[in-house]
N, C-alpha and C positions, 0 to 999 in steps of 0.2 A: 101693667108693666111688661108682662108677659108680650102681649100684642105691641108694645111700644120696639121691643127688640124684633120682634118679627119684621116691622115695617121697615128696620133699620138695616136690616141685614138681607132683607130681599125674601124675608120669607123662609131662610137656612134654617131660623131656629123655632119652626110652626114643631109642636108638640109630633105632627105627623113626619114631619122629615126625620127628625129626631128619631122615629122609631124606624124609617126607613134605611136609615144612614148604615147601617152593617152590611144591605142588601148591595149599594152604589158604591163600597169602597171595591177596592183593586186586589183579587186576590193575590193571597201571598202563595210562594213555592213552598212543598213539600220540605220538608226540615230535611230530608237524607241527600235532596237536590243539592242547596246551601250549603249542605256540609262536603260534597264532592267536589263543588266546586273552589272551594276552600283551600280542599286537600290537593288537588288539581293544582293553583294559582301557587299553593306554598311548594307544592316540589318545581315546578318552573322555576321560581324566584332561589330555589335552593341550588338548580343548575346552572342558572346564572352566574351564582357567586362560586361555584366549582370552577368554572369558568375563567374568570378572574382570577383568581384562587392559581390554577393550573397554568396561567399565562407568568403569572410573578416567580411560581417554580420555575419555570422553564427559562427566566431570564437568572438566575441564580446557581445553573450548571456552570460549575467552571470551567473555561476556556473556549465555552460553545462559539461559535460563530452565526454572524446574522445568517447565514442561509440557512443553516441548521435550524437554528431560534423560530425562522419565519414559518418553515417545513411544518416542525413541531404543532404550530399555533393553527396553523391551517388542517392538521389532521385531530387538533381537539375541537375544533369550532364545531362539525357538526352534529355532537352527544351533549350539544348545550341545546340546542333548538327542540323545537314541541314535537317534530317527526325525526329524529334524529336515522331513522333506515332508511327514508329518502331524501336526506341531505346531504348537500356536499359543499364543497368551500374553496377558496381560492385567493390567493393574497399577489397582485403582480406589484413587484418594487424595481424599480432601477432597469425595467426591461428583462427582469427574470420574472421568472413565474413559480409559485408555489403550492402545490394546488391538492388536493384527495384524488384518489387513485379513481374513484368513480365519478369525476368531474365532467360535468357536459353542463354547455351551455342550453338554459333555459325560461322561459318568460315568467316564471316565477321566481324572482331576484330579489337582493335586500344588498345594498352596496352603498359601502362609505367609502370619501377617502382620503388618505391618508398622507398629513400634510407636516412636513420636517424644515424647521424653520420657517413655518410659514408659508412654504411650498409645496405643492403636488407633488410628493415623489410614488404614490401609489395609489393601489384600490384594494379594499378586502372586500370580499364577494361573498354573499350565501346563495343557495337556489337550492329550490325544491325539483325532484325529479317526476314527482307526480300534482297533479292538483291539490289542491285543500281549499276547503271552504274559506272565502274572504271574512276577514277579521278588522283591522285598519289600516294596514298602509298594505294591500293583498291580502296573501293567505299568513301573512309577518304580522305580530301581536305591534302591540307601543312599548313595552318593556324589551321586544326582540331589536327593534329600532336603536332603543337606548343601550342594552348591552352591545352589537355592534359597531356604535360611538365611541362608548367606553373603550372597546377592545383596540383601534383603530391609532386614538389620545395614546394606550400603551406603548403601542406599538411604535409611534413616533417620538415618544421620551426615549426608547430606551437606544431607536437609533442615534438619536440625539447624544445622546450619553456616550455610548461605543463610537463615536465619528469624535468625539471631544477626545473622550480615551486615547485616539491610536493618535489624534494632532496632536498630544500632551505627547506623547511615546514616542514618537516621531523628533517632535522639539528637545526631549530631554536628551536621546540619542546623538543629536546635533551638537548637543553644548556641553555631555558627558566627556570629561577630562580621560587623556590616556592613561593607565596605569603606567609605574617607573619599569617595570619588564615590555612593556610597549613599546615605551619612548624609547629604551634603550635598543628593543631588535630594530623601530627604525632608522635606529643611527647607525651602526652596526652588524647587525645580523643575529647569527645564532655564534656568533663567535664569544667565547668565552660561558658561554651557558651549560650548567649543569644539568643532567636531566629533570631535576626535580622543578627546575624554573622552565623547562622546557614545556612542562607539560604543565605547569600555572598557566604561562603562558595560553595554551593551548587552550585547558579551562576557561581563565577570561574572556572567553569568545561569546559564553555562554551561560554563565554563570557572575554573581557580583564580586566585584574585587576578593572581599572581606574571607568568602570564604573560600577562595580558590588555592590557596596557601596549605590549611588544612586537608582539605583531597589531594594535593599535589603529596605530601609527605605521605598520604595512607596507600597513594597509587607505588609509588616509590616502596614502599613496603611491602607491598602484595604482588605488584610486576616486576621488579628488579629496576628496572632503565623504561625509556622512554618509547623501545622495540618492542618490549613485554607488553606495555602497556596496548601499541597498536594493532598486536596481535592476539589479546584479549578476544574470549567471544560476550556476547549481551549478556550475556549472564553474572560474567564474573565480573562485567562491568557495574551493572547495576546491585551484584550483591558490595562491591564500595561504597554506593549511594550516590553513584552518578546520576544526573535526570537524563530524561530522552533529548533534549538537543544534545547534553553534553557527548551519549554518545553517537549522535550523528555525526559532529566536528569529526569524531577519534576515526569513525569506519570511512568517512570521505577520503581523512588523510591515508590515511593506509589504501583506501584503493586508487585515488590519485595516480599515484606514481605508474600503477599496475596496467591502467590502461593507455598511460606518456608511453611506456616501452613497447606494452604491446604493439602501438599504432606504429613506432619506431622500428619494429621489425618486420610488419608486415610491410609498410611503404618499402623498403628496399626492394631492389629488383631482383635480387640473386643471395638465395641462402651459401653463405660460404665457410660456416665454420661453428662448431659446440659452443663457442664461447660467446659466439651472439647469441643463441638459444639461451644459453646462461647467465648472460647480463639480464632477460627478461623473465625469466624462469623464479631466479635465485631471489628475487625479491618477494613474488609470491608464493613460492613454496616452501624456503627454508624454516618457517616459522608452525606450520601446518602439524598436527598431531599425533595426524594419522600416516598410513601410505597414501600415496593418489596416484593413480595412474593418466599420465595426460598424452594427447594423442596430436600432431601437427602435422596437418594435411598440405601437400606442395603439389602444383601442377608440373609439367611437363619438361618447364622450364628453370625450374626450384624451385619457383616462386610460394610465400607461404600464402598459401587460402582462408587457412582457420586452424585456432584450439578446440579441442574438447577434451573434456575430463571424463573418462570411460568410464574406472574404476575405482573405489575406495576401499579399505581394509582395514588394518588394525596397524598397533607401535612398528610389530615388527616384521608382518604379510598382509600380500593384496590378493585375493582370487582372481586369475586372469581368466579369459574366454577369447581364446583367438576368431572364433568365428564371427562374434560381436566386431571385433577389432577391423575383419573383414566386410563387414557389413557397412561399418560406418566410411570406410573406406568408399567401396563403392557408391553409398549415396554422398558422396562431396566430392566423386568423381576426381581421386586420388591420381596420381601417375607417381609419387612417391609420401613416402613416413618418414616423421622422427616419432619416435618415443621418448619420453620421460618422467621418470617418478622420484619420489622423496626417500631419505630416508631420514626419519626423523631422531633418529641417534643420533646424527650430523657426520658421521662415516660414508662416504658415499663409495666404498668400496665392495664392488659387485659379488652377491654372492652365486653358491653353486647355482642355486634358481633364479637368479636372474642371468644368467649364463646361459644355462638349457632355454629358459622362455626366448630369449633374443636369438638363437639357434633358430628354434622354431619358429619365431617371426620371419626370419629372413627367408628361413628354407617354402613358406608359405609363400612369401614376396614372389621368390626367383617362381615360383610354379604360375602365379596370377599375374607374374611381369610388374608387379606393383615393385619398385626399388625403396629398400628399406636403407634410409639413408642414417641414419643414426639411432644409440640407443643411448640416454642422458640420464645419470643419477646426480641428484641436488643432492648434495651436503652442506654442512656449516662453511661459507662461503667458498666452499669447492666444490668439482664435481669429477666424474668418473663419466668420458666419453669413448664407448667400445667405439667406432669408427677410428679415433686417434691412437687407441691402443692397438688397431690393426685387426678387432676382431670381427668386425663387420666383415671384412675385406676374405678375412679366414672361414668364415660359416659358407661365402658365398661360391670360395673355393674347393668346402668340402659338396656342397652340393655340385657343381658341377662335375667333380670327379664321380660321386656316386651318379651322376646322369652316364659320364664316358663309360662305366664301371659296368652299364646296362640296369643297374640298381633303382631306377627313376621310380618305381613305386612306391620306396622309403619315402619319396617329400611329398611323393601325392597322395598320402594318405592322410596331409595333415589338412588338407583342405574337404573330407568327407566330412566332416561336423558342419559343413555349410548345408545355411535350408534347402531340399530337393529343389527347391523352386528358382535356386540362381543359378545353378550347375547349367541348365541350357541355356542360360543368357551370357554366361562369359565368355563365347567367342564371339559372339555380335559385339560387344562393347569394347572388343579389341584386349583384354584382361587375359586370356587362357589360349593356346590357339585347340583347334578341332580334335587334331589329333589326341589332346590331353585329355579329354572328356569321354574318351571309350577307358581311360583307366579308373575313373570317377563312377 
């Protein structure tokens, strides 16, 4: 029987093979191999799903936006792959690019792409920066292939998703009813509005109906009126529980107007009086907390050139620096000033020190030929203008007596706080003439 199977099987099963057969099989790997490579395959497969893992976080940031999103994905791709120090990644959609800081193209690549509704709207890239030994599809495993896939599908759902998102937001926007304070300012205006509906209003911009009503009373509570409210700073705004559009709306409107006027007083051709200063002024500084010192630079001709705000201080003083004042003069190439600052008691009646400093501005003026054409205090919709009180015209008259007087060194000594370094440059720039600078 024995020999009957032998014949039948070709001889496999002769007593003699039989005994050979442990010598013919295929050795096996070392057991510590097997198990490395094990360990090996399960942390890969473990990075993978980190992977995945860290893409569905990254879509679950609230408010992120797709370029943000794409960034994100493209700087976790290459701590998923098997060399992750020489990998880098790269995601192009829409004709933007999204890429690792250490991105260069390379002939070691792994790219899929990525298709939104059915369409091409991108590629995600990996590449290696160095070689590595070929595996299957190059030096890319078959599970490198299929997470890349994976990532790809993600990444075109979620565009999918956010492109439906903003058409749904978009559509709802369109067919969202006006609130009855809507309807009513665009039949009407602001006429008949109290501030509390003033400033709903305002809210609705940004905020849903329902609870625009609620912060409008707590605003009304904590700012008084609907000026308080615009001249909040973020803080106090946000400790009401405004969000961040809400106060964007608030800070546009309040600067709105600030730069209508500005623009209004610079386009004129000829500065002619405090009160246009003041029209433009009183908007943006009556409300202010502090002192501020602001400086209005005019050519030759009056014309205004530019604001600056020099100096700041406290409720009730500002530290001035005439020489700063002089400085900034000469680089916006001055031919006259105005001055003016706040006072935030809403009194804009000048005191001893504002007295003595516009003295010394002028007497400064008359020695550098710079003409100090005004000095403007804001008050609660008034203000205090030394030019129309005549005391401009008085400072400019005491200086020139102390020049007839022979006294000329009294005003020229208020121009030695100037840096060494300008003093020989102010008869070149027509500012001093020659003779004044042997007293300097």
């Amino acid at each position: 029987m024995l020999g009957d199977l032998s014949q039948k099987w070709g001889g496999e099963m002769s007593p003699n093979n039989l005994l050979d057969a442990p010598k013919r099989r295929r050795p096996l790997k070392p057991p510590e191999n097997r198990l490395a490579k094990l360990e090996h395959d399960l942390n890969e497969r473990v990075k993978e799903l980190r992977c995945l893992y860290g893409i569905a976080n990254i879509t679950e940031i609230p408010d992120i936006t797709l370029d943000k999103l794409y960034q994100k994905v493209a700087n976790l791709l290459p701590g998923c792959w098997q060399y992750p120090e020489i990998t880098c990644a790269r995601l192009t959609i829409s004709d933007k690019e999204f890429k690792t800081k250490n991105y260069r193209e390379t002939k070691w690549k792994l790219s899929s792409d990525i298709l939104v509704h059915g369409a091409k709207a991108g590629v995600a890239e990996v590449s290696y920066l160095e070689e590595r030994p070929v595996i299957d599809e190059g030096p890319f495993s078959k599970e490198e292939r299929l997470l890349l896939d994976t990532v790809v599908k993600q990444l075109a759902e979620v565009t999918e998703r956010r492109q439906a998102e903003e058409a749904l937001r978009k559509s709802q926007e369109k067919r969202r009813p006006l609130t009855p304070l809507q309807e009513r300012f665009l039949k009407s205006g602001l006429e008949g509005f109290s501030d509390r509906e003033m400033i709903e209003l305002l809210l609705s911009q940004s905020l849903p109906y329902k609870d625009c009503r609620k912060l409008a009373k707590e605003c009304i509570e904590l700012f008084t009126n609907l000026r308080g409210l615009l001249a909040a700073s973020p803080q106090e705004l946000e400790g009401v529980g405004l969000t961040s559009p809400c106060m964007f709306c608030i800070k546009l409107l309040h600067e709105l107007p600030t730069e209508v006027l500005k623009q209004g007083i610079i386009e004129r051709s000829v500065y002619k009086s405090a009160k246009e200063v003041f029209d433009y002024l009183s908007y943006s500084m009556r409300d202010l907390k502090k002192e501020v010192f602001k400086v209005i630079y005019l050519n030759n001709r009056n014309q205004i050139i530019d604001f600056e705000d020099l100096f700041e201080g406290t409720l009730e003083s500002i530290p001035i620096r005439p020489c700063e004042i002089v400085e900034s003069a000469i680089k916006h190439k001055a031919a006259a000033l105005i001055f003016a600052h706040n006072h935030p008691t809403g009194d804009p009646t000048p005191s001893k020190s504002d007295k003595q400093l516009t003295r010394d501005l002028v007497f400064i003026g008359m020695v550098l030929q710079i003409k100090v054409l005004d000095h403007i205090i804001i008050g609660e919709n008034t203000y205090f203008s030394f030019a129309d009180d005549g005391l401009i015209q008085k400072y400019e008259d005491n200086f020139l007596n102390l020049k007839i007087r022979g006294v000329f060194d009294v005003g020229v000594h208020y121009v030695k706080n100037l840096p060494a370094a300008f003093i020989p440059l102010l008869p070149s720039i027509g500012l001093i003439e020659e003779t004044v600078v042997k007293f300097l």
